[in-house]
ZALUM-313872 format. One record per atom (N, C-alpha, C): residue number from 1; x, y, z. Coordinates in nm, 4 decimals, decimal comma. Example, Ala and Ser with C-alpha at 12.3 -4.5 7.8 and 13.67 -1.06 7.14 Angstrom:
% ZALUM-313872
+------+----------+----------+----------+
| miti |       c1 |       c2 |       c3 |
+------+----------+----------+----------+
|    1 |   1,3190 |  -0,5690 |   0,7800 |
|    1 |   1,2300 |  -0,4500 |   0,7800 |
|    1 |   1,3200 |  -0,3300 |   0,7800 |
|    2 |   1,2850 |  -0,2250 |   0,7080 |
|    2 |   1,3670 |  -0,1060 |   0,7140 |
|    2 |   1,2900 |   0,0030 |   0,7870 |
+------+----------+----------+----------+
This chain:
% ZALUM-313872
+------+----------+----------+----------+
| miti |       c1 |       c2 |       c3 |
+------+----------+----------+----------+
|    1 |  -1,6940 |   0,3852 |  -0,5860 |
|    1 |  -1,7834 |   0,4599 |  -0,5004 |
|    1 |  -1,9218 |   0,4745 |  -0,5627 |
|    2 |  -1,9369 |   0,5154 |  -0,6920 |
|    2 |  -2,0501 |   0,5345 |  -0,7530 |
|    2 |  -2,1439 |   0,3864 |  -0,7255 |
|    3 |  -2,0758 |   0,2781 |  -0,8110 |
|    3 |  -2,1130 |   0,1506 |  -0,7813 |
|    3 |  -2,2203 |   0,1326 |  -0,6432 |
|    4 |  -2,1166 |   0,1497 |  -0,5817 |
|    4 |  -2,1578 |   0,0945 |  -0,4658 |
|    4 |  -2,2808 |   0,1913 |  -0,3487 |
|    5 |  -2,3002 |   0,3331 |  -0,4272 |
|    5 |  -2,3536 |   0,4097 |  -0,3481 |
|    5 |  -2,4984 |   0,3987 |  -0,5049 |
|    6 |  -2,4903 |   0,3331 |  -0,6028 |
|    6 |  -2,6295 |   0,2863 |  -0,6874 |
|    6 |  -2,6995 |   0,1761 |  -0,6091 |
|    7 |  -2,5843 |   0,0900 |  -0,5610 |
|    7 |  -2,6174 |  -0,0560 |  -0,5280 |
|    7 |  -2,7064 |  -0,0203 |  -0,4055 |
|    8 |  -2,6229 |   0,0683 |  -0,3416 |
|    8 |  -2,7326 |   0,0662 |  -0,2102 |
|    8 |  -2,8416 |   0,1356 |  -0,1893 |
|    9 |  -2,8446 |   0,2757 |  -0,2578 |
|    9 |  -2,9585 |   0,3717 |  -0,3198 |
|    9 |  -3,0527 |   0,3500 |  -0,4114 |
|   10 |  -2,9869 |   0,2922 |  -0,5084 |
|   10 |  -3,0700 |   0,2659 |  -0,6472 |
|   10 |  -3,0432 |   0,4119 |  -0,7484 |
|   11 |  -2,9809 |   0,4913 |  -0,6745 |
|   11 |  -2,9715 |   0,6069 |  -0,7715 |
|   11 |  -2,8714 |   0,6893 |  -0,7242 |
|   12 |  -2,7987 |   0,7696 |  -0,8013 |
|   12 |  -2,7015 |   0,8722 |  -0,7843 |
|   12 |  -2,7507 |   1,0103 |  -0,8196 |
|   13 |  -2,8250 |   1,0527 |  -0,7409 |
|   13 |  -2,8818 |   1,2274 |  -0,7486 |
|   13 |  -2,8135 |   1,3151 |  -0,7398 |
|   14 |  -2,7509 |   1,3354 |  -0,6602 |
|   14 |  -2,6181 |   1,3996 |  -0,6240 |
|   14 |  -2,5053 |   1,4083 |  -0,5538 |
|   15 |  -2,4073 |   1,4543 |  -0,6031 |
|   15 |  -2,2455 |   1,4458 |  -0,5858 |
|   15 |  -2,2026 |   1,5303 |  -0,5040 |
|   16 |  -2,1004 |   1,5387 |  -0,4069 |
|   16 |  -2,0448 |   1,6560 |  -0,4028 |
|   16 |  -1,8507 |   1,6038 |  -0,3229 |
|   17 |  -1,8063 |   1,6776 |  -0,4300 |
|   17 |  -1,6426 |   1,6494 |  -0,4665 |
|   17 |  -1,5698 |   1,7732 |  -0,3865 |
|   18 |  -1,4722 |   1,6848 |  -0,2864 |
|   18 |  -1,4325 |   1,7698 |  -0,2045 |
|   18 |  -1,2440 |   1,6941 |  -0,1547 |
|   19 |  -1,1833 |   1,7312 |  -0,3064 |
|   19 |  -1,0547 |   1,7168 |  -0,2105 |
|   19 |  -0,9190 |   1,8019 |  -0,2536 |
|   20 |  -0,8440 |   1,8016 |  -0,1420 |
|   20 |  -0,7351 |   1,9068 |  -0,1771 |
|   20 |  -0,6165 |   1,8690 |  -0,0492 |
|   21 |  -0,4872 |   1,8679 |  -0,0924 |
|   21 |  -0,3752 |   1,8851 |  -0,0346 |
|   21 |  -0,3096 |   2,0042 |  -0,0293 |
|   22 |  -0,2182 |   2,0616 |   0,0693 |
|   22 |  -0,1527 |   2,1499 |   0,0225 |
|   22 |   0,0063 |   2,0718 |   0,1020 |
|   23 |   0,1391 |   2,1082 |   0,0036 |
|   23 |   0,2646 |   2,1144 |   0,0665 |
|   23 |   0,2951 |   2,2109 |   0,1483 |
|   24 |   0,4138 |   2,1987 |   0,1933 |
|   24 |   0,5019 |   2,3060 |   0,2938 |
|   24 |   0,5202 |   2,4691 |   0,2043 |
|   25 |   0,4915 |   2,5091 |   0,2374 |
|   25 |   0,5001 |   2,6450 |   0,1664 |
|   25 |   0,6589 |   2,6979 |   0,0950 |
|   26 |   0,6416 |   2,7149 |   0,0080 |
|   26 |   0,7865 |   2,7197 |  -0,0602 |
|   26 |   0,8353 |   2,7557 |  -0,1963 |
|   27 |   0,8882 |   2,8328 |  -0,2031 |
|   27 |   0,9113 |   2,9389 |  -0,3250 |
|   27 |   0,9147 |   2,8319 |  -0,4416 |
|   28 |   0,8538 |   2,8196 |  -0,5214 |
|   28 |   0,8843 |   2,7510 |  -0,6715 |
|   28 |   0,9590 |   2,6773 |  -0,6996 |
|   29 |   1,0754 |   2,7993 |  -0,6895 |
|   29 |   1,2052 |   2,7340 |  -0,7656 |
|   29 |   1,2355 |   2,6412 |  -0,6919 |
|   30 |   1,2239 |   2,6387 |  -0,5574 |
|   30 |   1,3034 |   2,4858 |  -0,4595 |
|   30 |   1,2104 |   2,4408 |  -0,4305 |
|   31 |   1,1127 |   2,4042 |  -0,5258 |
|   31 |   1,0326 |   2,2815 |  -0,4762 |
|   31 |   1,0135 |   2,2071 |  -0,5826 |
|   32 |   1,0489 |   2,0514 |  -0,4964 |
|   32 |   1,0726 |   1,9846 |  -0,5866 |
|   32 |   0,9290 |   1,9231 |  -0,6889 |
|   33 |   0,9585 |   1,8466 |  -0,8537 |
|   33 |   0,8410 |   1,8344 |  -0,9075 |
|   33 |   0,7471 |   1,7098 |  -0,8740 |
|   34 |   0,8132 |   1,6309 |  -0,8233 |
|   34 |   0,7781 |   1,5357 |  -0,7203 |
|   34 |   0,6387 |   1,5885 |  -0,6205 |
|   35 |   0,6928 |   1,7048 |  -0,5309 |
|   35 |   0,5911 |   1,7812 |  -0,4926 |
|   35 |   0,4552 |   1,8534 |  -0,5384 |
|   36 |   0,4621 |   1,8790 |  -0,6516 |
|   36 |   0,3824 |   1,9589 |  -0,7898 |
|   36 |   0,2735 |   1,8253 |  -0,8404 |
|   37 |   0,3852 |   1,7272 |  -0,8765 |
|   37 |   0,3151 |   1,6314 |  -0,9237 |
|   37 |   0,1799 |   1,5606 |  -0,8141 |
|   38 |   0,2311 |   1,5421 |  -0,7012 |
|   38 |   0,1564 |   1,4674 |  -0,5716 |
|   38 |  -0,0013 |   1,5818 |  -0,5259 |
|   39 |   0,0665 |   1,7036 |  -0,5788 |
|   39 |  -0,1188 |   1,7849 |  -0,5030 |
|   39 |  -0,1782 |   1,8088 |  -0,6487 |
|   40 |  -0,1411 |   1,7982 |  -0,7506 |
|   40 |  -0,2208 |   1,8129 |  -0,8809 |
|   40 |  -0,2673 |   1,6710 |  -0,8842 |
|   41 |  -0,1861 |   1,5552 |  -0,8417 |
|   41 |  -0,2825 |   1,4234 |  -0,8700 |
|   41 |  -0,3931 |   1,3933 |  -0,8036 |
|   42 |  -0,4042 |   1,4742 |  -0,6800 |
|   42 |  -0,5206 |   1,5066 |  -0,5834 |
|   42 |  -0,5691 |   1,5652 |  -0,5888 |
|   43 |  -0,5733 |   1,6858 |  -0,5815 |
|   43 |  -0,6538 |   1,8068 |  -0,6059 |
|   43 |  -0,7527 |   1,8332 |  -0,7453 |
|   44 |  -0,6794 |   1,7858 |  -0,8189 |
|   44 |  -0,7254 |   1,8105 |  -0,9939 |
|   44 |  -0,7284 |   1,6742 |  -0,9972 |
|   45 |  -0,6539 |   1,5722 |  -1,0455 |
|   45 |  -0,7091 |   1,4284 |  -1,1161 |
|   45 |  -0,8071 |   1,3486 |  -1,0071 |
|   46 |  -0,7850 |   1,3779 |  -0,9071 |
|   46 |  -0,8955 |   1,2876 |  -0,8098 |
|   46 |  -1,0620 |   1,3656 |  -0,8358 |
|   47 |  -1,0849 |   1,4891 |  -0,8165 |
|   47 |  -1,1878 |   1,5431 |  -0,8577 |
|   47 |  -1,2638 |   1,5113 |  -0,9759 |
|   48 |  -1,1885 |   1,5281 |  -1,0592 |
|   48 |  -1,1884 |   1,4881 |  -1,2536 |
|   48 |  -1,2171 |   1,3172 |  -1,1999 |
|   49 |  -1,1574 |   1,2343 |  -1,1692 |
|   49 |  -1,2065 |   1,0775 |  -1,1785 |
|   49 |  -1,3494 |   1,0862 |  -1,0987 |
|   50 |  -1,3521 |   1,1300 |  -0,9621 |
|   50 |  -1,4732 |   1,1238 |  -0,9324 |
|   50 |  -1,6020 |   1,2101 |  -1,0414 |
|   51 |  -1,5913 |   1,2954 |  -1,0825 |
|   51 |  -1,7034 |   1,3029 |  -1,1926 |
|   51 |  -1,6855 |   1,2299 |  -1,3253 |
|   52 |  -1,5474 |   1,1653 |  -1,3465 |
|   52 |  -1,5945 |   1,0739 |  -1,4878 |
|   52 |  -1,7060 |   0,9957 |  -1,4300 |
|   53 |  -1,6992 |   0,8711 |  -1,3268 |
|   53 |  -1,7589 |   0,8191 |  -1,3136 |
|   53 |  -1,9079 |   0,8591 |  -1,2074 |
|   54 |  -1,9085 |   0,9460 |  -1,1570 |
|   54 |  -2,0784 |   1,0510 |  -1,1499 |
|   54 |  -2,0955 |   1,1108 |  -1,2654 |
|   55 |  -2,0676 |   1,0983 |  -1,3841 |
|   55 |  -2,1380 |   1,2156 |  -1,4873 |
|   55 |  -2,1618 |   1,0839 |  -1,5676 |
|   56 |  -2,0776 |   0,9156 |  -1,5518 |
|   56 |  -2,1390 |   0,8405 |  -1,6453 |
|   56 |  -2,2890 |   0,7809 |  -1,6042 |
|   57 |  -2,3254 |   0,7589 |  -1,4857 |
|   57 |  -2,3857 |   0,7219 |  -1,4447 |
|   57 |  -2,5018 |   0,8090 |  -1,4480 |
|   58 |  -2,5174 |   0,9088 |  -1,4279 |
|   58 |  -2,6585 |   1,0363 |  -1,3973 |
|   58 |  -2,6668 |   1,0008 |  -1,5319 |
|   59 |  -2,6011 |   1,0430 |  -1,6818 |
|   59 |  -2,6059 |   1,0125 |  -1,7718 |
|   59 |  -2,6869 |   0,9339 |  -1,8501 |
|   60 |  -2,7036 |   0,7846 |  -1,7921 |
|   60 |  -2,7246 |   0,6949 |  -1,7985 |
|   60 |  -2,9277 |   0,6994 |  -1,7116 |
|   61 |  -2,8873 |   0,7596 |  -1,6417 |
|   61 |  -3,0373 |   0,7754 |  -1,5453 |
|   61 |  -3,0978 |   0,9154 |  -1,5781 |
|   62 |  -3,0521 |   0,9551 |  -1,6947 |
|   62 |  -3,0705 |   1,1290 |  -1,7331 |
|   62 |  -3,1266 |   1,2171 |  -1,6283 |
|   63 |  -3,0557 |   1,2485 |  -1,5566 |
|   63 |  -3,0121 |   1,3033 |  -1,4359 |
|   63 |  -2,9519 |   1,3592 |  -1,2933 |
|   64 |  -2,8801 |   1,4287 |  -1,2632 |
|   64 |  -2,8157 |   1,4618 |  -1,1267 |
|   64 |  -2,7548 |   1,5904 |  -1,1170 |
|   65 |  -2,6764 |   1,5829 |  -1,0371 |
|   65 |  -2,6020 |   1,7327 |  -1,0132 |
|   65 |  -2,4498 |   1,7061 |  -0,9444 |
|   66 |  -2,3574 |   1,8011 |  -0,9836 |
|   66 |  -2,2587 |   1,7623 |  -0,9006 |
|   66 |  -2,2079 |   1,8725 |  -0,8599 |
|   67 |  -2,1296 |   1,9112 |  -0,7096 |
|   67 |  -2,0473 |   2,0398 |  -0,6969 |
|   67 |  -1,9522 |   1,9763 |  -0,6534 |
|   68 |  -1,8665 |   2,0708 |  -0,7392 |
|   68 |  -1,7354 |   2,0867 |  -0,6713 |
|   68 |  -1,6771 |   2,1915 |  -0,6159 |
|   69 |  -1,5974 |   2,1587 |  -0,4870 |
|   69 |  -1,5859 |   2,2598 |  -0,3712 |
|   69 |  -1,3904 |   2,2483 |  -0,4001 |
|   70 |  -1,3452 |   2,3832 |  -0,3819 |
|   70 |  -1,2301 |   2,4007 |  -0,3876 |
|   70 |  -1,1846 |   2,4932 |  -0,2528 |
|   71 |  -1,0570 |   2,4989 |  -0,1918 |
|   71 |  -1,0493 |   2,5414 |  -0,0738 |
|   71 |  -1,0052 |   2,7067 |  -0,1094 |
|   72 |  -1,0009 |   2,7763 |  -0,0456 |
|   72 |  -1,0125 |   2,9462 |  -0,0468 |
|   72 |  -0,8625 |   2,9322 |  -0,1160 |
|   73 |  -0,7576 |   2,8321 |  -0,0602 |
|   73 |  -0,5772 |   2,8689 |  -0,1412 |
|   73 |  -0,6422 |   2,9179 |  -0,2881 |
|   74 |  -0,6897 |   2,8650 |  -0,3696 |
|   74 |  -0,6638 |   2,9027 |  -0,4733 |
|   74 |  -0,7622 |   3,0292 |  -0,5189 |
|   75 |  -0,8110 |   3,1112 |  -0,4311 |
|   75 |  -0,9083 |   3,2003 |  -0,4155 |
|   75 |  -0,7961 |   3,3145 |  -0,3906 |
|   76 |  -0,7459 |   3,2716 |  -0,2618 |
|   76 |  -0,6358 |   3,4240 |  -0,2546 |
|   76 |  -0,4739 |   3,4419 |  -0,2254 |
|   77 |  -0,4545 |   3,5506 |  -0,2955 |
|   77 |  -0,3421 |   3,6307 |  -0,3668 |
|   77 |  -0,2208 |   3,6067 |  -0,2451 |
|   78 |  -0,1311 |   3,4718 |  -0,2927 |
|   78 |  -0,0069 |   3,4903 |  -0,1837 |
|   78 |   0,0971 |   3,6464 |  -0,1765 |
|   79 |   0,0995 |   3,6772 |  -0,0562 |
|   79 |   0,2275 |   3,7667 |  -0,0796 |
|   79 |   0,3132 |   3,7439 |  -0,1752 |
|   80 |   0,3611 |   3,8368 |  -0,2395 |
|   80 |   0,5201 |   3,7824 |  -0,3273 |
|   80 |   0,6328 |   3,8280 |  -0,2106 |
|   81 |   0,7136 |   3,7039 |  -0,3000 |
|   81 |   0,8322 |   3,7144 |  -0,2038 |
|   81 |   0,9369 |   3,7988 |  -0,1862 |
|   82 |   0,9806 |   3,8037 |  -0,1067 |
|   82 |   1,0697 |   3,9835 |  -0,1210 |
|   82 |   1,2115 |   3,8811 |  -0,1173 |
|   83 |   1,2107 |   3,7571 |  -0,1407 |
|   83 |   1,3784 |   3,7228 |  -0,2175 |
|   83 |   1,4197 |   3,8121 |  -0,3379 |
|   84 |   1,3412 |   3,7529 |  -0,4455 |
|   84 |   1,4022 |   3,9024 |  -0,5291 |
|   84 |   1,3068 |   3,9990 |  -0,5830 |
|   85 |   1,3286 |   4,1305 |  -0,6310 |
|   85 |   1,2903 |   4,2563 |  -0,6792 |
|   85 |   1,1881 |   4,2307 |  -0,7080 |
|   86 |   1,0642 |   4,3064 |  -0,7332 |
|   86 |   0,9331 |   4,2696 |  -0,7976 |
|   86 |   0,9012 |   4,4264 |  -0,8669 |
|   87 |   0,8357 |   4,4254 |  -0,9706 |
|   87 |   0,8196 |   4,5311 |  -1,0886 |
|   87 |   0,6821 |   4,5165 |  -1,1036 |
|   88 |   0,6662 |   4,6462 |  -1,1343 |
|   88 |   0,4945 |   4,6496 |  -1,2040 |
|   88 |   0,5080 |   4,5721 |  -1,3199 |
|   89 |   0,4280 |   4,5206 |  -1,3821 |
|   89 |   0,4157 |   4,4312 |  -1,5123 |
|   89 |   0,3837 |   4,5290 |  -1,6203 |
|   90 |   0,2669 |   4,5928 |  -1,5804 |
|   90 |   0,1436 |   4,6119 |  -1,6505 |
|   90 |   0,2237 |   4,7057 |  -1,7599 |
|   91 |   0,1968 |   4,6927 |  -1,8705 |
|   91 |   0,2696 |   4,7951 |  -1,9308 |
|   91 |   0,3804 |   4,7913 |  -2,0222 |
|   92 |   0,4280 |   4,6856 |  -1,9453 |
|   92 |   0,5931 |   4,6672 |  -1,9328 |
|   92 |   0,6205 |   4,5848 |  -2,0697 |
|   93 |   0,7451 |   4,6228 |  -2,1707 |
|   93 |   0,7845 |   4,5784 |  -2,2445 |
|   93 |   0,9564 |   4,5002 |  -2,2741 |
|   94 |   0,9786 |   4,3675 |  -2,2525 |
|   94 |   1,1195 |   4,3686 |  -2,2023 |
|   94 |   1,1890 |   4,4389 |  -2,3159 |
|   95 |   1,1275 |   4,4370 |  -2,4433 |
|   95 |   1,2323 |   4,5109 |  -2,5679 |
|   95 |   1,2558 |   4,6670 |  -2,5039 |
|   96 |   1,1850 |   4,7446 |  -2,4250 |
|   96 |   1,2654 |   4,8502 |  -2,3777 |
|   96 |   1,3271 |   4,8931 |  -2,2544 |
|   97 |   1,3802 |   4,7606 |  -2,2153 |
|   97 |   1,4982 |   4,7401 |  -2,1263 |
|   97 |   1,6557 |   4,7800 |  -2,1894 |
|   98 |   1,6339 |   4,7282 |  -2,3123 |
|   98 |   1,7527 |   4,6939 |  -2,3808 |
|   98 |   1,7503 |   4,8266 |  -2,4458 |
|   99 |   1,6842 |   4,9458 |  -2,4736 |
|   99 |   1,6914 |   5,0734 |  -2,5576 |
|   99 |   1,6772 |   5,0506 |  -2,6756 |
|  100 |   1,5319 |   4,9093 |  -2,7408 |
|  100 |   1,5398 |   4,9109 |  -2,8667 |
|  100 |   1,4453 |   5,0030 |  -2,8952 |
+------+----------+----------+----------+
């Protein structure tokens, strides 16, 4: 992409990186890593390749800019799930569960 957007511009000024998948919504534990693996290779390594090759190039022309845009999921706070119990954390020590 870079290549080909120098070839036709003559220059790479600026970037802007925009991708993200999401799966079927689904508690952790039953989802498989297969699944995990497929939106981190998109979401995170596709982003990351598109600026290796925009940050070699501006580099090279000592100059540009790049943004990257991420979608609101990882902005806000899923419900927790009321499968099992949920506890305040804060505070919390598991050694005085046990009465040490």
């Amino acid at each position: 992409m870079v290549a080909q957007t120098v070839a036709a511009f003559g220059r790479l000024d600026a970037a802007y990186n925009n991708a993200g998948i999401q799966n079927v919504l689904a508690e952790t534990a039953d989802s498989p890593r297969d699944d995990y693996d497929r939106v981190m290779a998109i979401n995170l390594r596709g982003v990351w390749s598109c600026m290796k090759f925009e940050l070699q190039h501006m580099r090279t022309q000592g100059s540009g800019a790049i943004v990257n845009c991420s979608s609101l999921g990882g902005l806000i706070r899923r419900r927790p799930s009321r499968r099992l119990p949920c506890r305040q954390t804060r505070g919390h020590r598991p050694d005085q569960e046990r009465g040490s």
